[in-house]
Residue, then its C-alpha position, 0 to 999 in steps of 0.5 A: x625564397x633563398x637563391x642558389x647562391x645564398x643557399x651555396x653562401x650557407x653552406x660555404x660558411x657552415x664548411x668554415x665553421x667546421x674548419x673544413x675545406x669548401x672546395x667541395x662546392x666547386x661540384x654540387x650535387x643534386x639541388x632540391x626545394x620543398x616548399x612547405x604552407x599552412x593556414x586557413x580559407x575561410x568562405x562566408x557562404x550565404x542561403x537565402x529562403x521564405x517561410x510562412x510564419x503565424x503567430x498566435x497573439x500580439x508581436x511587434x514587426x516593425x523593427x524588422x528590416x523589410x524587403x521587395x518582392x524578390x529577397x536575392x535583391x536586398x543587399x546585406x553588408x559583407x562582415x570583417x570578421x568571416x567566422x561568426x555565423x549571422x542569421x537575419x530576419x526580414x518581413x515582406x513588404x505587405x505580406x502582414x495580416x492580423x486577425x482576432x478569433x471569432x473566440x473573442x478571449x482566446x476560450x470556447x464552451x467544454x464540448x465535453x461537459x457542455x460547459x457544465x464543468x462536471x460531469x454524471x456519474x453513478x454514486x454507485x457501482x456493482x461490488x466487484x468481491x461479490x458481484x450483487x450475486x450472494x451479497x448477503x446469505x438471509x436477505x440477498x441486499x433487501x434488507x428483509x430475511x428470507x432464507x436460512x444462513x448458508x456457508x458459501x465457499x469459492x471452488x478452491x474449497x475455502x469458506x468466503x468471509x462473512x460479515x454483519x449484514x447492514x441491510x437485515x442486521x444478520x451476523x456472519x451472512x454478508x459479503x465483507x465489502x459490501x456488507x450486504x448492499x450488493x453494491x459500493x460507492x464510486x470512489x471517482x465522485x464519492x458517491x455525490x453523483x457527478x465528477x470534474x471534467x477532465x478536459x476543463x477542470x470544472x472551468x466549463x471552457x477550454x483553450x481555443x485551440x485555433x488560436x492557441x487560447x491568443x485571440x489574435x493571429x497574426x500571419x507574414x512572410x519571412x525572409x531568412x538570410x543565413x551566413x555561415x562560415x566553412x573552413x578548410x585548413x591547409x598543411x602541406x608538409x613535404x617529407x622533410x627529415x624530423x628534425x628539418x621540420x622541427x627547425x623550420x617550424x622554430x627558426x623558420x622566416x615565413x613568408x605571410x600571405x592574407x587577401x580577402x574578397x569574393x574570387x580572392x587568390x594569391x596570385x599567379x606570380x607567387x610560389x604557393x600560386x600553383x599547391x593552392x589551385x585545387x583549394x580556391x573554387x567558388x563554392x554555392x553561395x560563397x559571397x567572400x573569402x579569406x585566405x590566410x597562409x603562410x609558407x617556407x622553402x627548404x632546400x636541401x643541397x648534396x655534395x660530391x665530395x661528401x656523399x654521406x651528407x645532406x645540407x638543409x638551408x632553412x630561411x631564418x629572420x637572420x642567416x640561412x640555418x644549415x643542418x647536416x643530416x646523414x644522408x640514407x646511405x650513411x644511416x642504413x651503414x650505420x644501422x646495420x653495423x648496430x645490427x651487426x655489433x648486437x648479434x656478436x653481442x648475441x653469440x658472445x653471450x651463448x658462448x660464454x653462458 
């Protein structure tokens, strides 16, 4: 952070370089500092739980780390690197239980089939054009003639079509999907009289559904610790003129601060100690910290003698850069003469049209 006598230095030589007088330093005016931070904390935040795991079959456990009885008591080592996430499994100390199923290989009978496979089935199903009523007009699916051949029509009024009767033989007396039988062959089992079991496909067992078709079952508690990193970004930017800003963010000499622990701060001595305050509460489960800003004074300086500038003194890595600015006063002027000058412009224009 510059002195008022480094920022008056700067100016003093900016005055020389613009081969002015530098008596006007003899009267400062107002002196004002805006301090300017950006960066990161980074808090590692961890939540500790068990669950009731099962498993169905075989899983090797021993290469997992095990715990006590109280998961808060095992110790995790803290991580250089705060911004991966991390999650760890642990297995309770003799919370393990394996279990083979009464299944014996991980298969029960069909309920279904009854472990059969197949199941019944009617070769044979009603005609669903003729229903067995009318089936055939001579014999009516007997196979012996009794009756005279007779025209059937529907209510529409339109004569049903008639085919050769496979029963008795006659032609044109027949329902034409039937052909007299009253009756066609089931399509599911084609006319064998039984089907595949849906639910067993003909094996006549299915998977056991207790042990998931495993045969073995295998029960523990899981201790998970899950850590994972929650940012907050900081920008504190005054409201400095664009083009200050500009040459502070190119030219500017930051000041970097980095600490890392669980109560990490930047401490009470330093000039970013109180714009940081609100950021740095411990938050549930937060086990560490990282804080990486950096930050940059600015001071901007007036004059007496010359009332319509402003001096910006940004730190540089070399001598202090000094910008003059115009001050508010001085750029309103200015404004208001463009104004000025383009209604005349205006006027002139309508005049002369």
């Amino acid at each position: 952070m510059l002195t008022d006598a480094e920022v008056l230095a700067a100016v003093r030589r900016e005055l020389l370089n613009r081969r002015e007088s530098t008596d006007a330093l003899d009267d400062p005016g107002d002196t004002t500092r805006y301090l300017l931070v950006e960066g990161s904390i980074v808090r590692l935040v961890e939540t500790r739980r068990e669950v009731r795991q099962v498993h169905y079959g075989s899983i090797d456990l021993a290469r997992r780390p095990v715990y006590g009885a109280g998961l808060q008591d095992y110790a995790v080592p803290v991580p250089e690197d705060l911004s991966t996430p991390t999650t760890l499994k642990l297995v309770r100390r003799g919370s393990v239980s394996e279990q083979s199923c009464d299944c014996g290989n991980g298969r029960v009978g069909c309920k279904r089939c009854e472990g059969k496979g197949d199941l019944h089935c009617e070769p044979w199903r009603p005609c669903g054009d003729c229903r067995g009523l009318d089936c055939c007009l001579r014999c009516d699916g007997t196979g012996k003639p009794n009756r005279r051949p007779q025209v059937r029509t529907e209510p529409g009024g339109e004569a049903t079509e008639r085919v050769t009767c496979k029963q008795c033989g006659s032609p044109g007396s027949a329902c034409a999907t039937c052909r007299g039988r009253g009756k066609v062959r089931c399509t599911r089992c084609d006319g064998t009289g039984t089907r595949e079991c849906g639910d067993c496909h003909r094996a006549g067992t299915v998977v056991h559904d207790h042990c998931k078709g495993k045969a073995r079952i295998v029960t523990w508690t899981e201790g998970i610790i899950a850590r994972r990193p929650e940012v907050d970004q900081i920008k504190i930017t005054p409201a400095l003129p664009y083009p200050a800003r500009q040459q502070a963010q190119e030219r500017g000499d930051w000041a970097r601060t980095q600490v890392t622990g669980r109560r990490a701060t930047v401490g009470k001595d330093s000039v970013i100690a109180d714009v940081l305050e609100p950021y740095l509460g411990i938050r549930k489960g937060e086990i560490t910290r990282q804080i990486s800003v950096r930050h940059l004074s600015v001071v901007r300086l007036t004059l007496t003698a010359h009332p319509h500038r402003v001096y910006y003194v940004i730190p540089t890595p070399g001598p202090p850069r000094v910008l003059v600015l115009p001050s508010k006063r001085r750029t309103w002027q200015g404004v208001a003469l463009l104004v000025a000058g383009l209604a005349v412009l205006a006027l002139a224009a309508r005049f002369f049209a």
